[in-house]
C-alpha positions as CSV (number, residue, x, y, z in Angstrom):
1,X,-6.9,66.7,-52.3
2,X,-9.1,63.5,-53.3
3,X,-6.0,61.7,-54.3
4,X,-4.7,62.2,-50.9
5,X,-8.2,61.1,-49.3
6,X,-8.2,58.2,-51.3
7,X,-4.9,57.5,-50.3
8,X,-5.1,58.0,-46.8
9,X,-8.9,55.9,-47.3
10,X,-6.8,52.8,-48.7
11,X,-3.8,53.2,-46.3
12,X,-6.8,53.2,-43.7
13,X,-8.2,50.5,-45.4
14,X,-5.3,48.5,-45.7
15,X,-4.3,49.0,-41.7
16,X,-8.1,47.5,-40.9
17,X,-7.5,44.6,-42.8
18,X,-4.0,44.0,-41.0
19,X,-6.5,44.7,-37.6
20,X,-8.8,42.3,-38.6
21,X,-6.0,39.6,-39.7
22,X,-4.3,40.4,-36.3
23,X,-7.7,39.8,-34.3
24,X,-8.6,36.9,-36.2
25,X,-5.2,35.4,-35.5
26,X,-5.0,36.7,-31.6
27,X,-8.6,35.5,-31.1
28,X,-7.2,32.1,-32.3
29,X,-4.1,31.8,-29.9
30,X,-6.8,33.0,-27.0
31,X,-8.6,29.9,-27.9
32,X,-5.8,28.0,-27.8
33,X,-4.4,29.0,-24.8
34,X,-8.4,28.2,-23.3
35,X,-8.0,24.9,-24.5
36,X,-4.4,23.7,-23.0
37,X,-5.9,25.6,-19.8
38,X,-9.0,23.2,-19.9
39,X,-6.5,20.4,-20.3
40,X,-4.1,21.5,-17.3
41,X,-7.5,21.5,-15.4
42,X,-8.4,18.2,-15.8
43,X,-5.0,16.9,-15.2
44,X,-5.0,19.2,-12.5
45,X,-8.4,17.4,-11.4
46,X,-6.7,14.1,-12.2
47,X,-4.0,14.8,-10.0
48,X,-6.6,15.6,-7.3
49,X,-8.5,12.7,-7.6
50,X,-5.4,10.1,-7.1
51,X,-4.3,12.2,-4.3
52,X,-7.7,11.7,-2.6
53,X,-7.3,8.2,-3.2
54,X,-3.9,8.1,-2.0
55,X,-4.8,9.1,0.9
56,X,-7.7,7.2,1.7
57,X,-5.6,4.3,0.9
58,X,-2.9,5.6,3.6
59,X,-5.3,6.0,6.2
60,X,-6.7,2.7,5.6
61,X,-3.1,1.0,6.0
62,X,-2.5,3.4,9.0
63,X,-5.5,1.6,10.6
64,X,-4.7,-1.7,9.7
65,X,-0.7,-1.2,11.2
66,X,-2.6,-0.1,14.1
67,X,-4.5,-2.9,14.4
68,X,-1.6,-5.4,13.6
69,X,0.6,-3.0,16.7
70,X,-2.5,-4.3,19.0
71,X,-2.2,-7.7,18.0
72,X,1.2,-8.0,18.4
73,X,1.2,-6.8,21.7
74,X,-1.9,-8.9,22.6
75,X,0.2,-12.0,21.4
76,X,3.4,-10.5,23.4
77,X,1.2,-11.1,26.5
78,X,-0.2,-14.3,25.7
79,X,3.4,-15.7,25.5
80,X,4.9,-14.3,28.2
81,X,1.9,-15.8,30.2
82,X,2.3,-18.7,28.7
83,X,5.8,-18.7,29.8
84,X,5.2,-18.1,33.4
85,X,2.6,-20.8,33.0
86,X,5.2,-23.2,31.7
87,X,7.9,-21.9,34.7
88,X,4.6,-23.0,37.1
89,X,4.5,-26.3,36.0
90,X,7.8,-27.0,35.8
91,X,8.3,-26.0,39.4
92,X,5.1,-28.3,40.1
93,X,6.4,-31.6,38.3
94,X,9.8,-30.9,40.7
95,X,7.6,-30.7,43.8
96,X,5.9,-33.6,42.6
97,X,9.0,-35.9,41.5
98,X,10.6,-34.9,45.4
99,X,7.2,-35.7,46.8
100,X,7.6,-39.6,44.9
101,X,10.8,-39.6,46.1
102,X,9.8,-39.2,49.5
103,X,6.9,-41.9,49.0
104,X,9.2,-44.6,47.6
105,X,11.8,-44.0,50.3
106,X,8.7,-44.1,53.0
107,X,7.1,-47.3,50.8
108,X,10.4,-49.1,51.4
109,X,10.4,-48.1,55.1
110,X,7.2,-49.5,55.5
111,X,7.9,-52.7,53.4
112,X,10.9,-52.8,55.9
113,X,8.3,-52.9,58.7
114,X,5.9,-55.6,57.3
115,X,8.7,-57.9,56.6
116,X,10.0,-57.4,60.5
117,X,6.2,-58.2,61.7
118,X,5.8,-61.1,59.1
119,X,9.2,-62.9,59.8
120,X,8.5,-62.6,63.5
């Protein structure tokens, strides 16, 4: 009977140490997987930070196509007044060439006269 106790003590024995190497080696591979979880967290973190940044950066250049929309629109205006303004004076330098065209013709009339009240 205390050879099959001291079997059954070093079969015991025996299956503690392969617990214990087991542990030892699962308790590793937890620490393992721990660390590449850190590591996907700080990527993950990473990731985070350039996707804030991202989007600051697209809001930014949102605001700047909005301002660049305004402007073209405010120069969009400017020219078409300007071209109205142009159309204006255009009309204005034809009233004006008529209106020396009428002189001259009424200059010569009247030179017409003087020389009938001179010669006379």
């Amino acid at each position: 009977m205390t050879e099959r106790v001291a079997r059954l003590a070093g079969e015991g024995a025996a299956r503690t140490e392969t617990s214990v190497r087991t542990v030892a080696l699962s308790r590793g591979e937890f620490e393992g997987i721990a660390v590449r979880a850190r590591e996907v967290a700080a990527r993950v973190d990473a990731i985070t930070g350039a996707s804030r940044e991202a989007a600051q950066h697209a809001e930014y250049s949102r605001g700047r196509m909005i301002e660049l929309a305004s402007l073209a629109e405010s120069a969009s205006a400017t020219t078409q007044q300007v071209a109205a303004s142009t159309q204006q004076t255009a009309a204005t330098a034809g009233q004006l060439a008529a209106s020396a065209q009428r002189l001259d013709a009424a200059a010569d009339a009247l030179s017409g006269l003087v020389t009938q009240f001179t010669t006379a």
